[in-house]
C-alpha positions in Angstrom: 17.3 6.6 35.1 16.9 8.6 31.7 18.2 5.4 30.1 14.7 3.9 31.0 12.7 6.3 28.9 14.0 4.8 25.5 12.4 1.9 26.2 9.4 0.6 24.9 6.1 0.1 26.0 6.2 -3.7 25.7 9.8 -3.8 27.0 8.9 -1.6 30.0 5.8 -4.0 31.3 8.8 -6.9 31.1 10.7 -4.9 33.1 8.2 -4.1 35.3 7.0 -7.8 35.5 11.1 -8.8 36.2 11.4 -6.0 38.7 14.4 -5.0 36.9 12.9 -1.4 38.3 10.1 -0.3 39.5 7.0 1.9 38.3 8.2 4.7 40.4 11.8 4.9 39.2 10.0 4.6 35.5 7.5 7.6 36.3 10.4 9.6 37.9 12.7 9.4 34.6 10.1 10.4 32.5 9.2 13.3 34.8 12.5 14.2 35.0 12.5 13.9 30.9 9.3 16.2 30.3 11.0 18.5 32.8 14.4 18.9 30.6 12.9 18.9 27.2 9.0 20.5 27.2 10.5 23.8 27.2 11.5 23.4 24.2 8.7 20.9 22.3 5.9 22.3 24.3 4.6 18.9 24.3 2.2 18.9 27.7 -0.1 21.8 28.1 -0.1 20.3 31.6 2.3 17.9 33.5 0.9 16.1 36.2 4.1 14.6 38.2 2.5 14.0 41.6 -0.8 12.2 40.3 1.6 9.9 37.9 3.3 9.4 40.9 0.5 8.6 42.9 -0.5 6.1 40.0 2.7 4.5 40.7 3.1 3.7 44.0 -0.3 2.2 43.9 1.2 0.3 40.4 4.2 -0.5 43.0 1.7 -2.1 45.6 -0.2 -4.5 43.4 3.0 -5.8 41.4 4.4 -6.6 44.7 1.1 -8.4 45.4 0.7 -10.3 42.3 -2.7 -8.0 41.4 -0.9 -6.3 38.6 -3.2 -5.5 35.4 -2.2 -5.5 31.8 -0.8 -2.0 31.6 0.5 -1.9 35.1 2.9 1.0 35.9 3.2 2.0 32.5 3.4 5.6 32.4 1.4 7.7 29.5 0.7 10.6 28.0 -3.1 11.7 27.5 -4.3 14.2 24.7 -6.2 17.6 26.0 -9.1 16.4 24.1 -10.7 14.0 26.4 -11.7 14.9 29.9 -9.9 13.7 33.1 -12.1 14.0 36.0 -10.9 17.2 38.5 -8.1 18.0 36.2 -8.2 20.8 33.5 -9.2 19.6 30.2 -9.5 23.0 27.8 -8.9 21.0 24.1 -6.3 23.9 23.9 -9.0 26.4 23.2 -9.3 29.5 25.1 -12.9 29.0 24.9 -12.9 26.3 27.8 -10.4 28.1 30.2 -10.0 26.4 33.2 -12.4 23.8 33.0 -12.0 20.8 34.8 -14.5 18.0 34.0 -16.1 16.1 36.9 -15.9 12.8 34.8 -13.8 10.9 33.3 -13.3 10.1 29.5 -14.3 6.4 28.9 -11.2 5.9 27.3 -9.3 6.8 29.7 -10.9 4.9 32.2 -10.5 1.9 30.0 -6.7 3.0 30.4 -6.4 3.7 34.2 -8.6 0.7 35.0 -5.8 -1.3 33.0 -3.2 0.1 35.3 -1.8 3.0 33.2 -0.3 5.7 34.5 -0.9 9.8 33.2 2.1 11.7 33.0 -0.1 14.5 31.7 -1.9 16.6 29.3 -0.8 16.6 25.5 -0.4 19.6 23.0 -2.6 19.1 20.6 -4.6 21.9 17.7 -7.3 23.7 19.0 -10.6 21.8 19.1 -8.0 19.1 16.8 -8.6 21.5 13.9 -4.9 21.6 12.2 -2.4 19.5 10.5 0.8 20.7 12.2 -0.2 21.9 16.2 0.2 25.4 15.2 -3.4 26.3 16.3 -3.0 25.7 20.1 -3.6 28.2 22.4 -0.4 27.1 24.4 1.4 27.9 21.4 2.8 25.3 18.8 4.5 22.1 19.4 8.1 21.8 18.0 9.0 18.1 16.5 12.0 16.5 18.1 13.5 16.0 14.4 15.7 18.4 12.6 16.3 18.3 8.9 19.9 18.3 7.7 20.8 20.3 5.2 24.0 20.3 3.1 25.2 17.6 6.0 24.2 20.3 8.7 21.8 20.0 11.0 19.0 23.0 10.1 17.6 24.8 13.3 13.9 25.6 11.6 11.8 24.6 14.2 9.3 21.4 12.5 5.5 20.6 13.0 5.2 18.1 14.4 2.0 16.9 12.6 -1.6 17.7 13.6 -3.6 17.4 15.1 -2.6 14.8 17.3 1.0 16.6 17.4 1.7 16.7 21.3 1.4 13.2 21.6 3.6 12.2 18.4 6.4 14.6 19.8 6.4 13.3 23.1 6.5 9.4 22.1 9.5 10.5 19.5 11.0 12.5 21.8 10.5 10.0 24.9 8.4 11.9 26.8 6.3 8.8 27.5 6.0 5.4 26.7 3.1 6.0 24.0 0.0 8.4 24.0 -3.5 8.6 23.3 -5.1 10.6 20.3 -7.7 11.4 18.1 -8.3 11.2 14.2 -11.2 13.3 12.7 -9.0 13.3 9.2 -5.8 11.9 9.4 -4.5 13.3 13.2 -3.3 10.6 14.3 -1.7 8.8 11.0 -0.2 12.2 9.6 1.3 13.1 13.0 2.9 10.0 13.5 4.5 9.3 9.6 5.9 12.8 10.3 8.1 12.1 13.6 8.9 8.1 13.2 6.3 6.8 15.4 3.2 4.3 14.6 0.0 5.9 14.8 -3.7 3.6 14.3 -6.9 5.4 13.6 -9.4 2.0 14.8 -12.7 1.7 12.7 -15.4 4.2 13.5 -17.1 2.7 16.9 -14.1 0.9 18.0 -13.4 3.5 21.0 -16.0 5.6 22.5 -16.5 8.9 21.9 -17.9 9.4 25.6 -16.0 12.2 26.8 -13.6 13.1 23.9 -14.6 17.2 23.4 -16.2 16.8 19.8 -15.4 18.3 16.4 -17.0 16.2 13.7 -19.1 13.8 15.6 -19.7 11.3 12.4 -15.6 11.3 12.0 -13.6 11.7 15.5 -12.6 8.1 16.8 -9.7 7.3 19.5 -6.5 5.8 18.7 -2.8 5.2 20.3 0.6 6.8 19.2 3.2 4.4 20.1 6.7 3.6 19.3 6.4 0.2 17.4 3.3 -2.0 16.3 3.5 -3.8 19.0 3.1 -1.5 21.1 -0.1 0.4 19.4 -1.8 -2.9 19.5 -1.0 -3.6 23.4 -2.7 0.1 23.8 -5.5 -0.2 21.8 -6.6 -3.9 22.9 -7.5 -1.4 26.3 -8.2 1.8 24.9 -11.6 0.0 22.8 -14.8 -1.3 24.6 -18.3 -1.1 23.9 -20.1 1.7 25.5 -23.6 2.3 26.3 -23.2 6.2 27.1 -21.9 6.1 23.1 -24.8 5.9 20.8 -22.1 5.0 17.6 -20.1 2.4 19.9 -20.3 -0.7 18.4 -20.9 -3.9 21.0 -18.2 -6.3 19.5 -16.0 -7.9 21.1 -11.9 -6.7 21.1 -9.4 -9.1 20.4 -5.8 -9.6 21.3 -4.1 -7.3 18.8 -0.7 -8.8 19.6 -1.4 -12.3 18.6 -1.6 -10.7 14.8 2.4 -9.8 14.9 4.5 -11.9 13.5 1.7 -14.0 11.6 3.3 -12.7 8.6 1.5 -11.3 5.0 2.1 -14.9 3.1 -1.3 -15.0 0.9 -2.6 -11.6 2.1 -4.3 -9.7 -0.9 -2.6 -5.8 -1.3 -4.5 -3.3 -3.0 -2.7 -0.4 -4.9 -5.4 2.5 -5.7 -4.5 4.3 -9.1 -6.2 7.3 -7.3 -3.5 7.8 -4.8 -0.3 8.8 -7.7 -1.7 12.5 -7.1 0.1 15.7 -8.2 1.8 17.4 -4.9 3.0 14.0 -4.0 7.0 13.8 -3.2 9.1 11.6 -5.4 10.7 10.5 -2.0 6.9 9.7 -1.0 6.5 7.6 -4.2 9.9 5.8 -4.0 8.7 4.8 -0.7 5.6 3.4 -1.4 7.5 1.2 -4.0 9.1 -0.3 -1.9 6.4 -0.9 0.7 5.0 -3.0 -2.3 8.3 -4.6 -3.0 8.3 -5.3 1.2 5.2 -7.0 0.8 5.4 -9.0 -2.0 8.5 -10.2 -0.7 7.0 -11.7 2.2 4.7 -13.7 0.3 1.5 -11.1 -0.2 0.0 -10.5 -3.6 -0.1 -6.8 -5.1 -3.2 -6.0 -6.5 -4.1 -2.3 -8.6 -7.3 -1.0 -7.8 -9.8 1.9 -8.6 -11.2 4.0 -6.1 -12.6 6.3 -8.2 -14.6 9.2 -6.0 -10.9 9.4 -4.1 -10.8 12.9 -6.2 -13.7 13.8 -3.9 -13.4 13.3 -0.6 -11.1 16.2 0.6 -13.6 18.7 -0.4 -16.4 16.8 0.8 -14.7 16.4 4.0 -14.4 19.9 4.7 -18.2 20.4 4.0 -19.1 17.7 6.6 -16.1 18.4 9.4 -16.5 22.2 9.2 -20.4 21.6 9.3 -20.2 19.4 12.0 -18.5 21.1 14.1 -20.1 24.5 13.5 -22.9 22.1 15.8 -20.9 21.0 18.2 -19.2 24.6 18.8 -22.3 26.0 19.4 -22.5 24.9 23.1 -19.5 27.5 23.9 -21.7 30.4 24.3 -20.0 31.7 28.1 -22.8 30.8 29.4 -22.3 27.1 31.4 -18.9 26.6 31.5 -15.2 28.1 30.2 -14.3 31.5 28.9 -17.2 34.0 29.9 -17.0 37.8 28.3 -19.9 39.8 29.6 -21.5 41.7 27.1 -24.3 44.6 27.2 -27.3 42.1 26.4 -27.2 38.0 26.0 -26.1 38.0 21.8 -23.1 40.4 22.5 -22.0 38.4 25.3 -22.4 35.4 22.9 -20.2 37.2 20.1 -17.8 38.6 22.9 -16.9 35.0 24.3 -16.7 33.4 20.7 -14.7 36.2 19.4 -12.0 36.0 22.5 -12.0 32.1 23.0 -12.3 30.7 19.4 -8.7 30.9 17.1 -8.3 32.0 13.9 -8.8 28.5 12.3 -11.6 27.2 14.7 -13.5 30.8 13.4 -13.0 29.9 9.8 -14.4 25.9 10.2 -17.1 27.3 12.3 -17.9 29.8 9.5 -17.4 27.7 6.7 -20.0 24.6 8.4 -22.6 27.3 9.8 -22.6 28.3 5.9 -23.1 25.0 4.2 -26.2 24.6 6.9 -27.5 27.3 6.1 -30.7 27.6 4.4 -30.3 27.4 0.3 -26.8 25.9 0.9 -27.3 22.6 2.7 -28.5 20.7 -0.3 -26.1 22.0 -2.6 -23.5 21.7 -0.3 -23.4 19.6 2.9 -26.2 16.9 1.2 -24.1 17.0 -1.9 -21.1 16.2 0.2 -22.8 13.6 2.5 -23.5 11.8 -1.2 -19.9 11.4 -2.1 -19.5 10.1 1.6 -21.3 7.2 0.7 -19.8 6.6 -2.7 -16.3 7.0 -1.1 -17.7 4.0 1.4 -18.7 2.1 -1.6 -15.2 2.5 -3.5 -14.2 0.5 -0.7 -17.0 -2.1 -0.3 -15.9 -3.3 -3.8 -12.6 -3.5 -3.3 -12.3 -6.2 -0.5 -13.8 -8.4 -2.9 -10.5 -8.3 -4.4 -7.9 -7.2 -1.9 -7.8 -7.4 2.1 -5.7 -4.4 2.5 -5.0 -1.3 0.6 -1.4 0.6 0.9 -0.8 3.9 0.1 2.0 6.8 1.8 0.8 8.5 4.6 1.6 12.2 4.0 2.4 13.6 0.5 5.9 14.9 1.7 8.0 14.8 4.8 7.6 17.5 7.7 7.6 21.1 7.0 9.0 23.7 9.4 6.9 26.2 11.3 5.0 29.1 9.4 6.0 27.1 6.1 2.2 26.5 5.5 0.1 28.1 7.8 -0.8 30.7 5.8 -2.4 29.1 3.1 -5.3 26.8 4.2 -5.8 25.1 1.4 -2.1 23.6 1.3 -2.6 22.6 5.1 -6.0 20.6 4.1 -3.9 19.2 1.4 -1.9 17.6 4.3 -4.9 15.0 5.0 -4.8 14.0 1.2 -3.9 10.4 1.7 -5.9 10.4 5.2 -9.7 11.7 5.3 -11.0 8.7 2.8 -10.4 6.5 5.9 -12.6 8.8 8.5 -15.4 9.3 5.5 -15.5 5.7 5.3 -15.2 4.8 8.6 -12.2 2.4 7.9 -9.5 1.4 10.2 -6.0 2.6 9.2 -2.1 2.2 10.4 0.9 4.5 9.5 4.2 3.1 10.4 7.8 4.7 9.6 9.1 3.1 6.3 12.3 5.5 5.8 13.7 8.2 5.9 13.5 11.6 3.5 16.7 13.0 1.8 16.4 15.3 4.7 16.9 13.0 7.1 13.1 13.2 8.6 10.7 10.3 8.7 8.1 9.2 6.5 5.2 6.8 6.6 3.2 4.0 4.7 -0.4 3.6 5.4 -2.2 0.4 5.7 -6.4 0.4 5.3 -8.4 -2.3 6.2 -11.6 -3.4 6.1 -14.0 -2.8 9.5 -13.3 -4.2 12.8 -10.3 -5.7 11.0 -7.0 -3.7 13.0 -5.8 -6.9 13.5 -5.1 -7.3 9.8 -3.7 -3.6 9.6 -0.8 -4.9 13.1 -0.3 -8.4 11.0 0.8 -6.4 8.0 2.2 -2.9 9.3 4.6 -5.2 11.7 6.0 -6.8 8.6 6.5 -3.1 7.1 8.4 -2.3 10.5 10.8 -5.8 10.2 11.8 -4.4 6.7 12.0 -1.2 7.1 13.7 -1.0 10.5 13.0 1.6 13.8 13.8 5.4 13.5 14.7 7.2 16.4 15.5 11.0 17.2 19.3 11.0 16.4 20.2 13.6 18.3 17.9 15.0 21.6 19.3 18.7 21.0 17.5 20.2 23.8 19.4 19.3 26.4 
């Protein structure tokens, strides 16, 4: 049955709908899977095998009926950052211990209700604040990839990509058929350019927020990692929906991502932002973009060069507005209601006790960092400052799709680094979300999806931006990027 877990989503539902096997023969192989090879990535903080089973007999039972829904018997994998009724949810932060939420994440409803089936709880940085998985409290997540190195395979163990990094491992690795996660700054996009897997942050109000645990309120939004583009549009076509417990949900309505693919690019107007040819950026990285354009134009699309010219800008205005964002939303993690509780000799001590235990070394320095740009004779020389640039970043972009429908740029400055490689310098982890944040600032929908391969033998990306409410444009075009440039796959599953 192993053989089953290579599949894709799409090509699993045929299956399905051919009863060629059934949904519990496909939730058993990829139990069977997480049990062989989590040891080793640390992908789930928390397999569920006898709920996705559960899920699947009851998948079994209405296929045999003719009831099935759209993602009937597909089994999933779910982030640790939104909340599964009665079953622990802790965002991977000590601070939240054994909590187990008595709702469910709207998402994730949208997901169940659609027939999906949870194989479990992803890996994923602590609160989402990381670009490689490192910051968990269950420890870090190990990519399925390997570099080579002088044609031998090199054991450093890589990141995965953050923050989203237990669900990008697990869809490389085939650990499940694709899995939900979240994008504050890039976690979704940079995760998935580094392990060969398609990754769409939707526009801001897409996907509610209700029930996702909150870093940067104004910046978190929903999105799939998947193995091809057709498959990230069949997940988010039911991961979005207008909410009314979401106050930023936008009521419009969601279309059929799939009917995008194969529409082709023939006419489509690609923008090529002079900003983006920054220093730090691989010559592999740049190579690749080159011939994303030369992919593009080949299938009938028009390159355009662009300015955007407060680009420069908006990685140190994004950590003014995440860091003091979430300094906000942290606050409610006091020991008091719910999680991690560390008694204390008055009220404040047991507030500094709790923080001090639950909270990680990075979530301590973003927390610190936002409560100080907040903080009275800071906030308008920092975090109003930095809300400015926000909207000039937004405009950059408002006058570009009078000229262009799309922009393209790489994903990640350079391929996946191995473990310990960066994490003790912050400031080259930010510089991770280079290519990314502009997107979250802006509110923009945006696509990575693998384009090659590094000299190293590890993936890289190409990122598509569109205009809002227009993913449909990003699957039209990124599915053209994926005909030309081909699938990558794990070559070799050394953990078994």
């Amino acid at each position: 049955m192993t053989e089953l877990t290579k599949l894709t989503l799409a090509e699993a539902r045929k299956g399905l709908v051919a009863k060629s096997f059934s949904a519990v023969e496909l939730t058993e192989a990829f139990i069977a899977a997480i049990e062989a090879a989590n040891p080793h990535l640390n992908a789930y903080v928390l397999p569920t095998p006898e709920h996705a089973l559960a899920q699947a007999r009851a998948s079994d039972a209405r296929i045999a009926a003719g009831t099935a829904r759209p993602l009937e018997g597909l089994p999933i994998g779910h982030k640790d950052l939104f909340c599964t009724k009665d079953v622990r949810t802790t965002a991977c932060s000590r601070v939240l211990g054994d909590f187990k939420p008595t709702y469910e994440s709207t998402v994730g409803q949208n997901l169940w209700d659609a027939g999906a089936i949870m194989l479990g709880k992803l890996n994923n940085d602590e609160f989402a604040m990381g670009s490689s998985n490192e910051t968990s409290c269950f420890g870090p997540v190990v990519s399925p990839w390997r570099r080579m190195r002088n044609g031998q395979a090199d054991n450093a163990k890589l990141v995965p990509g953050g923050s989203s990094g237990g669900s990008s491992s697990a869809v490389s690795a085939d650990l499940c058929l694709a899995a939900t996660a979240t994008d504050t700054g890039g976690s979704i996009r940079q995760p998935a350019a580094l392990t060969g897997t398609v990754g769409i942050k939707p526009t801001y109000g897409r996907c509610s927020r209700w029930g996702i645990v909150a870093f940067a309120s104004s910046l978190d939004q929903a999105g799939p990692i998947a193995k091809t583009v057709e498959d990230a549009a069949l997940m988010l076509r039911h991961m979005a929906s207008f909410d009314a417990k979401d106050s930023t949900s936008v009521d419009a309505p969601v279309p059929d991502y799939t009917a995008a693919l194969g529409k082709g690019v023939k006419g489509l107007r690609v923008g090529i932002p002079k900003e983006y040819r920054v220093d730090g950026m691989s010559a592999e990285a740049e190579a690749l973009w080159q011939k994303g354009i030369d992919w593009l134009r080949s299938a009938g699309a028009t390159i355009h060069d662009i300015s955007l010219p407060h680009t420069k800008y908006a990685l140190p205005a994004y950590y003014i507005v995440a860091p003091a964002e979430c300094s906000s939303n942290l606050a409610r993690y006091d020991g008091v209601r719910y999680g991690l509780r560390v008694p204390g000799k008055d009220l404040i001590d047991t507030y500094e006790a709790t923080r001090a235990a639950g909270f990680g070394k990075e979530v301590r320095r973003r927390v610190l960092i936002g409560t100080y740009v907040l903080s009275a004779g800071y906030y308008d020389a920092y975090y109003l400052k930095a809300q400015k640039v926000r909207t000039l970043i937004k405009r950059d972009f408002d006058e570009a799709w009078n000229s262009v429908d799309v922009v393209l740029t790489p994903t990640t400055p350079s391929p996946a680094f191995a473990q310990g490689e960066k994490s003790g310098d912050p400031v080259a982890m930010y510089l991770e979300d280079i290519f990314t944040v502009t997107v979250n600032m802006a509110g923009l929908p945006g696509i990575s999806v693998p384009a090659g391969l590094s000299g190293e033998g590890t993936p890289l990306g190409l990122q598509l931006i569109g205009k809002p409410f227009d993913e449909a444009t990003l699957f039209q075009a990124g599915h053209v990027i994926e005909e030309a440039a081909g699938h990558f796959r794990v070559p070799a599953k050394w953990w078994r």
